[in-house]
C-alpha angles and dihedrals in degrees: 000000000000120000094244101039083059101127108221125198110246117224093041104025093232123152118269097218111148128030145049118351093241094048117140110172133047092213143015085239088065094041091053091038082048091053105035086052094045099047091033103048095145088057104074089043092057089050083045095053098037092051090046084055084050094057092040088054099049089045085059091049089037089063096039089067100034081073100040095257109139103153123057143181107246092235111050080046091061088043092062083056107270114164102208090188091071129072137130098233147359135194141179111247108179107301096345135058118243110222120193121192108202100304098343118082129200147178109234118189127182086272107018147039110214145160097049121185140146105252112255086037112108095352115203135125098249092078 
């Protein structure tokens, strides 16, 4: 085969070598990957723009703690640009709900957010 006539999969850029003629994809994986990208495009902007609020988030926290702050008012926390809508998990620990943000949990009441750690600092159940 010529260099330029080498069919190439699309969505990997893997050599078609063997196969029909018409062939267009090296796997079904990259068929399926090919299509859903194609028909869901909004979906990899919205995971864009949600991970970019996480980060955001944790650098907030991150700061917060670089300077021994571990307890905030709610709203000069959203003022540094918190988004208090985003987090990657939450549980129920006794009366309050436990936040982490990626690796930085919280306690986050109606006014505050307090009890802010890295997780694996510290470690003990009465967060």
């Amino acid at each position: 085969m010529e260099e330029n006539n080498e069919a190439r999969c699309p969505q990997c850029g893997k050599l078609l070598v063997y196969g029909r003629v018409d062939r267009r994809f090296c796997s079904v994986t990259c068929k399926n990957l090919w299509h859903n990208r194609l028909r869901y495009p909004a979906r990899e902007k919205e995971i864009k723009r949600v991970l970019r609020i996480l980060n955001n988030n944790r650098d907030v926290l991150d700061r917060l703690l670089r300077v021994g702050i571990t307890q905030l008012d709610r709203v000069s926390l959203e003022h540094m640009g918190f988004n208090v809508n985003y987090f990657t998990s939450m549980y129920r620990y006794r009366k309050h709900y436990v936040y982490t943000c990626l690796d930085i949990r919280y306690v986050l009441t109606p006014t505050r957010i307090r009890k802010l750690s890295y997780l694996g600092e510290g470690v003990d159940d009465s967060v």
